[in-house]
N, C-alpha and C positions, 0 to 999 in steps of 0.2 A: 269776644270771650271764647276761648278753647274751648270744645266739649273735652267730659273727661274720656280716661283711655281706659277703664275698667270701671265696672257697674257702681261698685262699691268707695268710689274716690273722691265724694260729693255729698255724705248723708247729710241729711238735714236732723239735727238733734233737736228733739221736742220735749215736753214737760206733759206727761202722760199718766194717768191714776197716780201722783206721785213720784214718778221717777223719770228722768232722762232718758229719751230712747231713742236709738237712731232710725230715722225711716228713708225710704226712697220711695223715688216716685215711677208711673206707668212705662219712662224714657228707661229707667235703672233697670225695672227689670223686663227690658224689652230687650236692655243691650247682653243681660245675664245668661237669659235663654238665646241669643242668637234673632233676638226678632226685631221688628222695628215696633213703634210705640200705637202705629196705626193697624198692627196685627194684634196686638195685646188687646188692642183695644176691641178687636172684632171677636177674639174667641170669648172675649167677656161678653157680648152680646149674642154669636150663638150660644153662649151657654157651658162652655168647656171650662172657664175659668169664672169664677165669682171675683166679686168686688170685694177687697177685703174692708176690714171693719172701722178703718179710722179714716177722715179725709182731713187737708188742713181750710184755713179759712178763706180759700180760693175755692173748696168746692174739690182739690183734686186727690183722687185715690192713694194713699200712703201704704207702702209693705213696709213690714219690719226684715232687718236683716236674717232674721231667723227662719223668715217666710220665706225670703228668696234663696238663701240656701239651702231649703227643705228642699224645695221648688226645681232649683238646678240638679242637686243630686235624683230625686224623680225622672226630671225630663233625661238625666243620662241613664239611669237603668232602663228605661223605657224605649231610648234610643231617638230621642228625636231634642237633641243640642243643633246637629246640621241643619242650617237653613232652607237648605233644598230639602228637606224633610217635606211634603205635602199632605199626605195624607193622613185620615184621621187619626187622631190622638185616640191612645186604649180606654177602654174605660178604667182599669186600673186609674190610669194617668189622671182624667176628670174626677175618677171618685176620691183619691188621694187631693189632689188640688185645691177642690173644695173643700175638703176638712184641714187642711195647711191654711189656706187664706181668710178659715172661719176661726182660728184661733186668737185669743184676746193678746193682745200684743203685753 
């Protein structure tokens, strides 16, 4: 199976409070930001990024597209799309993130 070649080439459409919605998963928006899926995963555990609010019935973290383009446009004002970016994220960037990925989809 191909992986895809853009974040957004793959949603998985759910049945959510009533409506259809597209989500992706921890790999989408790992590819979105520039990161791999086992980095998303660490700054969700130090704490820079929260888990957003919906998971599917494997257990695995779901973004809507509205979150990851929030998310992308953030990470570009803020200047850290480049993967060689290392150093800490602003807190700007964490305080925005969390209330992005705390929004009810």
């Amino acid at each position: 199976m191909a992986r895809p070649k853009t974040w957004d080439e793959k949603p998985k459409a759910l049945y959510y409070n009533g409506v259809t919605t597209q989500f992706f998963t921890r790999r989408d928006l790992g590819m979105a930001l520039n990161r791999e899926p086992g980095t998303i995963r660490q700054l969700e555990d130090k704490g820079v990024l929260c888990h957003p609010l919906v998971r599917n019935h494997r257990g695995h973290w779901l973004y809507t597209r509205e979150q990851i383009e929030a998310l992308i446009e953030l990470a570009r004002e803020e200047g850290v799309l480049d993967p060689r970016y290392r150093k800490s994220f602003s807190e700007r960037f964490i305080r925005e993130a969390w209330r992005i990925l705390k929004r009810e989809p």
